[in-house]
N, C-alpha and C positions, 0 to 999 in steps of 0.2 A: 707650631706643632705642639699639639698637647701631650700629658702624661709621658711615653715613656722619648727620649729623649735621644735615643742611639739604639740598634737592635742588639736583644740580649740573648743571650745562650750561658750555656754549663759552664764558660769558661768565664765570663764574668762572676758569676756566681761561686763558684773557685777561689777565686781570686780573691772575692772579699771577703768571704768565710777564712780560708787562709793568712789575709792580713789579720782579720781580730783573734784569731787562735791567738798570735802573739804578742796580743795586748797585755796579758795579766801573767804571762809565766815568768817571766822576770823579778815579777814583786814576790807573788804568792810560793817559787820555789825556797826563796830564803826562809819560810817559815819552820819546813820540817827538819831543816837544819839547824837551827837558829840555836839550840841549844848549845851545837858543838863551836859555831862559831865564836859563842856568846865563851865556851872553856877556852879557846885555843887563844881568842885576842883578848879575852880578858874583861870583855864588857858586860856593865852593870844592865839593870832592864831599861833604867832613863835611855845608856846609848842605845843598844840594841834597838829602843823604840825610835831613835834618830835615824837611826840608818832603815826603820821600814817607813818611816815618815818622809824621808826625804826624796823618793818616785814619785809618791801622793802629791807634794808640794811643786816639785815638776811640771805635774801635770794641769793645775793651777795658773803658773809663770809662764806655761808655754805655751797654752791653750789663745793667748791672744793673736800668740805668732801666727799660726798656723793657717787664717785666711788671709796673710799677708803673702805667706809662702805660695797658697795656691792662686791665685790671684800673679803672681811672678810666674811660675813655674808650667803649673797646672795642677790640677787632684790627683791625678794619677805622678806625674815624677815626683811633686811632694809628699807623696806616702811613699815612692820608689825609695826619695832621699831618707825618710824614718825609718825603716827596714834595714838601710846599710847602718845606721846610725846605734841600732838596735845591735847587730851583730857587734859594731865597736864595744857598746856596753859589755855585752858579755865577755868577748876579749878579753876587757880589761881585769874582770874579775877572775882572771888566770894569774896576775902579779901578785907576788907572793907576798907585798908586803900591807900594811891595811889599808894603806890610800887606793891599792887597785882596787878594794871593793867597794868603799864609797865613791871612788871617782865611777868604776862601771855603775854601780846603782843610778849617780844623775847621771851618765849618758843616756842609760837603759830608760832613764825614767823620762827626761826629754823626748825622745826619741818617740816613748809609750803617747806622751801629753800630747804631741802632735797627731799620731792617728785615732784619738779618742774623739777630735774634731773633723778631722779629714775623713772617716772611712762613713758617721752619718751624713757629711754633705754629698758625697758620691752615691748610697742609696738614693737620698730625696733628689737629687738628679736624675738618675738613670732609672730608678725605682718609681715614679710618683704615682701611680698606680696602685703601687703593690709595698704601701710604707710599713704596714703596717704587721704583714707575712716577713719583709728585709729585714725589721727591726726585729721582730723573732728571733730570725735566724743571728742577726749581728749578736742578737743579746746571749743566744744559746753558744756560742761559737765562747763569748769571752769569759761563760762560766764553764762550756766544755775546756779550754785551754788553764783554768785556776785548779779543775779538777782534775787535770792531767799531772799541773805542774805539785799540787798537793798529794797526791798519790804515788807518783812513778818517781820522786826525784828519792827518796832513800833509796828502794827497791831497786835502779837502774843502777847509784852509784855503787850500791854495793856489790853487785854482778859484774861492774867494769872495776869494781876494786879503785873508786876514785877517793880523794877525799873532801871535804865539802867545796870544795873552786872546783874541782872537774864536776863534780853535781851539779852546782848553777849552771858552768857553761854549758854544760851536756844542750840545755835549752837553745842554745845558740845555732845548736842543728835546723830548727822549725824555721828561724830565723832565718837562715843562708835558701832554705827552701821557698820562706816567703819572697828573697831577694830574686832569685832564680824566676818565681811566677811573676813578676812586676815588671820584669829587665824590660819584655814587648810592650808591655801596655804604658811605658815611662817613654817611650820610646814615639808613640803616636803623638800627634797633635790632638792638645785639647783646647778647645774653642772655648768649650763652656764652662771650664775653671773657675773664672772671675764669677761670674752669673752666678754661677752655685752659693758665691759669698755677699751676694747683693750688690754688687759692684754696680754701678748707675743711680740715677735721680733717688731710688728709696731707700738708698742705703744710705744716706746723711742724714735723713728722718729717723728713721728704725735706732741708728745710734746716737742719737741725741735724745729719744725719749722711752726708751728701753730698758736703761739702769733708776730710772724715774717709776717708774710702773711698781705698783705694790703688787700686783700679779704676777709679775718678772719677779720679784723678791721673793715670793711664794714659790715658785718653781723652782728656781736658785736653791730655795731652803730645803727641797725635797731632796733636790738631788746631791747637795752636800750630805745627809743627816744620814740617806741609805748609803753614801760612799764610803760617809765613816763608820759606819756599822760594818761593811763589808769590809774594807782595809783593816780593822783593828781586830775583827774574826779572823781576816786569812795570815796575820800578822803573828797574835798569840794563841789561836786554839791548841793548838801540838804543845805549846810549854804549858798551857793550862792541866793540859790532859798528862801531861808529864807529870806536873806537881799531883795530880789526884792519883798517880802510879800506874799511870798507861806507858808502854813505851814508847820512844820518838816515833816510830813507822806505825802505831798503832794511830799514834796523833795526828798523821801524816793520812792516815784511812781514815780518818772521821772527818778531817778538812776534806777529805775529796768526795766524801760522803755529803758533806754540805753542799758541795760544790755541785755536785751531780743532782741534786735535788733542785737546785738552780736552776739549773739547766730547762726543768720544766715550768718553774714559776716564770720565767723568763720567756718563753716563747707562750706561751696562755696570756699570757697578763696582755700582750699588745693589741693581741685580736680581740680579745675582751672589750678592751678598752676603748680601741677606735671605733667600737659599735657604741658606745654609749655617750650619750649629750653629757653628761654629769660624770666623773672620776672618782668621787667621793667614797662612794662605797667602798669597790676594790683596793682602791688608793688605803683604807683603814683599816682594812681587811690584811692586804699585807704587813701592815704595822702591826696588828695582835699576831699575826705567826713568827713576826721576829722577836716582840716583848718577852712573849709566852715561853719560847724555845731558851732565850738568856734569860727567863727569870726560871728555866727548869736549868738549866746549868749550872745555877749559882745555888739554887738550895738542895736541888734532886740531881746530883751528875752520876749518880747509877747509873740511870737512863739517856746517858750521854747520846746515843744513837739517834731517837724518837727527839731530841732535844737541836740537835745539829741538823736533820731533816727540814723540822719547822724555824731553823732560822735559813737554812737555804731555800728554801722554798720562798719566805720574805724577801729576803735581798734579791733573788733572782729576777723575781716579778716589780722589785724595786727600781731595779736599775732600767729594765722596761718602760715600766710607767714613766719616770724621769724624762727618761728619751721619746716615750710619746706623746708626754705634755708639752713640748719643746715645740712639738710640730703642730699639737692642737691648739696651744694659745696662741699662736698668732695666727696672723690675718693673710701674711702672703710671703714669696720668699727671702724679704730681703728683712723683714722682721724673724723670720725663722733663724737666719743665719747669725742674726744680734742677740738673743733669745738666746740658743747655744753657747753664743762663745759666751755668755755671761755667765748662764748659768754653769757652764764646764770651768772658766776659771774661777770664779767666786766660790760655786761649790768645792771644788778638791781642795780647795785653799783652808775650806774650811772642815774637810773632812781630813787633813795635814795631821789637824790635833788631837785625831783617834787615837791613831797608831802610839804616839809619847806618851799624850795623856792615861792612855791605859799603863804603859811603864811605868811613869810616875805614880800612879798611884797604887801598884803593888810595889813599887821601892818603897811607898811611903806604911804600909801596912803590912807587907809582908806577904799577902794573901790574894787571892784573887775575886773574893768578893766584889768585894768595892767597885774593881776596874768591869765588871760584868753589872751590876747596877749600874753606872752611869752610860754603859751602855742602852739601859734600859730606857734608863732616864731621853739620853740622844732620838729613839725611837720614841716617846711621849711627843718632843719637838716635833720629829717628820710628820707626826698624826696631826698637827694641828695645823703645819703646814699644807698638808693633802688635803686637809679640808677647804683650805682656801683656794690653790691651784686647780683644784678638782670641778671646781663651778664652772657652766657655761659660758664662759667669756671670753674675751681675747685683747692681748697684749694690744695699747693703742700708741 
């Protein structure tokens, strides 16, 4: 049977809009707090950038697991089992002393790293028809949830009078909601689990000459370069906008303002793209709206607004592209599924060094320049990588 794979309705579609809402609230609410965190436990920007580092780096380590899981399990219970895993995270960061928030942050991030692989084999499953509208929708869902958790986590805490551990957990809500939607579909039999992962005769092909491929490494590089641009924005825009004398919640509304702008590079970009033999163009195109936007932050943050816009509108469409090169460089499914998990764990691994990177180098200046050019700089890399990923050809 071709194309779609099981019959689909509302409530499939539910379901996985719902798991990726809670892919990125996790990471992205510690930013608008990050300040008070950073007064309370006493941390310098190096830690601070460790603890937004260490989700990113998760989701690197863990991204191999993840078609081991489904493969044992199935797609469905092992996104069931990441969603409880998610809620532990946030748990944890109710313990009042500072190990609960790093130990929840690698739960949470864990937890994150597993369905960042599980929730695209489950579209290109059940979706293959319609990769291209799912991946939209997956990619809008995970900048709608960054610009939820950017925006609403002061505004909520401070109406329920929490202080910043009731804030992060608050998100734990979406979470128990995601676990509630999954309980049935964890609960079926999945047959075609393994399959989704290439499991049979192509998959000892596919991963044997996969991480060999200078195409592979090109796609890899994309989608590390827009991680780290996206991780080290959702990380430090609110203390940047802090140190220029915005206040936290204002910091906290222009991250969600990014974020929300995402949202639409994000769902554009994939149908764009799967229309086109060539990547190139768009692929470059959203690298000048991300340059452009952080090289307007760093010299012009008047216009912090118009600046934040065009870099969400970049990354949104970024993390798109990423996810649809994935599916258009290769050749068939079991190359698809080696392809991801490569480029998912090399990439975050390598977008890990955002988030500190940027710390360290305003501990080292004092300023925020610096850590906003090399940003720049990061986006230089992804353009030269887009251009190579972007060609007509396929992973062999």
């Amino acid at each position: 049977m071709s194309g779609l794979r099981r019959p689909l309705g509302v409530g499939a579609v539910v379901a996985i809009v719902l798991a990726s809402l809670n892919l990125r609230p996790a990471v992205v609410s510690i930013s608008p707090v990050l300040g008070e965190i950073r007064a309370d436990l006493g941390l310098s920007a190096t830690a601070a950038g460790v603890l937004t580092t260490l989700p990113v780096l998760c989701f690197g380590l863990l991204a191999p697991l993840a078609p081991v899981l489904a493969r044992r399990w199935g797609l469905e219970r092992a996104l069931f089992v990441s969603l409880v895993a998610l809620c532990v995270g946030f748990a944890l960061r109710l313990v009042p002393e500072t190990w609960g928030l790093f130990a929840g942050t690698v739960v949470a991030g864990c937890a994150i790293g597993l369905g960042n692989v599980l929730l695209p084999a489950l579209i290109k499953r059940d979706f293959a028809d319609r990769i291209g509208l799912m991946t939209g929708l997956y990619s809008m869902a995970l900048s709608g949830g960054a610009a939820l958790a950017a925006g609403l986590t002061i505004p909520v805490a401070t109406a329920a009078g929490l202080d910043w551990r009731g804030a992060l957990a608050t998100w734990g809500v979406l979470a128990v909601l995601g676990v509630l939607v999954w309980v049935p579909r964890a609960l079926r039999p999945d047959p075609a689990g393994a399959t989704a992962f290439g499991a049979g005769a192509g998959a000892g092909v596919a991963r044997s000459t996969v991480w060999r491929s200078p195409l592979a490494w090109a796609v890899t590089v994309v989608m590390g370069m827009q991680s780290l641009s996206f991780y080290a924005v959702n990380a430090w825009l609110p203390e940047i906008m802090v140190a220029l004398g915005r206040t936290p919640e204002a910091g906290g509304w222009l991250l969600a303002l990014c974020n929300l702008a995402g949202i639409l590079g994000s769902f554009v970009t994939p149908v764009l793209a799967g229309r086109m033999r060539r990547q190139r163009g768009i692929g470059i195109a959203l690298v000048v709206l991300v340059g452009t936007g952080l090289l307007g932050l760093a010299l012009a943050p008047g216009a912090a607004a118009l600046w934040v816009v065009l870099v969400g509108l970049g990354q949104g469409g970024g993390i798109s592209l990423a996810l649809t090169l994935m599916a258009l460089r290769a050749r068939d499914a079991a190359h698809t599924s080696e392809l991801s998990g490569m480029a998912q764990s090399a990439g975050y691994l390598l977008a890990a060094t955002g988030p500190l990177g940027l710390g360290l180098a305003h501990d080292a200046t004092g300023a925020w320049t610096l850590p906003l050019l090399l940003l720049v700089a990061a986006a230089a890399v992804q353009g030269v990588a887009v251009w190579f990923a972007g060609r007509d050809a396929h992973v062999h």
